[in-house]
C-alpha positions in Angstrom: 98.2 -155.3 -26.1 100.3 -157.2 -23.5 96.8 -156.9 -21.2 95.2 -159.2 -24.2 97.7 -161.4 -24.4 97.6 -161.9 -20.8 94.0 -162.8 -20.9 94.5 -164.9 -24.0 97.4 -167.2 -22.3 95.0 -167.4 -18.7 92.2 -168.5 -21.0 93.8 -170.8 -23.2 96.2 -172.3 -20.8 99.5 -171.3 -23.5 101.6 -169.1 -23.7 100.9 -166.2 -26.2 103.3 -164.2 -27.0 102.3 -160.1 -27.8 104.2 -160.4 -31.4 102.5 -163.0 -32.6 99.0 -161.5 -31.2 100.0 -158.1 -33.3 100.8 -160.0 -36.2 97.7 -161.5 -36.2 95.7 -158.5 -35.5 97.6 -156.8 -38.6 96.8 -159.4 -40.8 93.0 -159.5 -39.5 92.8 -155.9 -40.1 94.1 -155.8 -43.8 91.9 -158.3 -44.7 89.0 -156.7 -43.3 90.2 -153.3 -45.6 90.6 -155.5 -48.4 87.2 -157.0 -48.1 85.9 -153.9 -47.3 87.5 -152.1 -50.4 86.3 -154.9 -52.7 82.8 -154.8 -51.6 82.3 -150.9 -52.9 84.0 -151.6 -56.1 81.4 -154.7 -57.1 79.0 -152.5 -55.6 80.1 -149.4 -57.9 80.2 -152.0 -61.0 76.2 -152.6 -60.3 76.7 -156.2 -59.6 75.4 -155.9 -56.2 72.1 -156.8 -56.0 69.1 -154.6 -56.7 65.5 -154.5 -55.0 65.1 -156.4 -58.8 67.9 -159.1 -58.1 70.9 -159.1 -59.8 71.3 -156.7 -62.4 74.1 -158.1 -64.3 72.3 -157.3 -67.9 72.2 -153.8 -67.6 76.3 -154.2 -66.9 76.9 -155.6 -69.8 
């Protein structure tokens, strides 16, 4: 992690501290889950769509 943050504050020219970087990475990570996680469930409700398009009648 402090290898990365290294890089990041040669490349950007500022200082980047490794607790912010993991903070960051945290909060990129349980957003990802939690897109992730709501992405099965619509697809387990049927609203994903179908070779036929939506299929939002049949749901209902």
């Amino acid at each position: 992690m402090a290898t990365i943050a290294r890089a990041l504050s040669r490349a950007s020219g500022t200082q980047v501290d490794v607790e912010t970087l993991k903070t960051i990475v945290i909060f990129c990570g349980v957003g990802l889950v939690v897109s992730l996680l709501l992405a099965e469930w619509i697809a387990s409700l049927r609203l994903a769509p179908d070779a036929n398009g939506l299929d939002i009648i049949d749901w209902i």
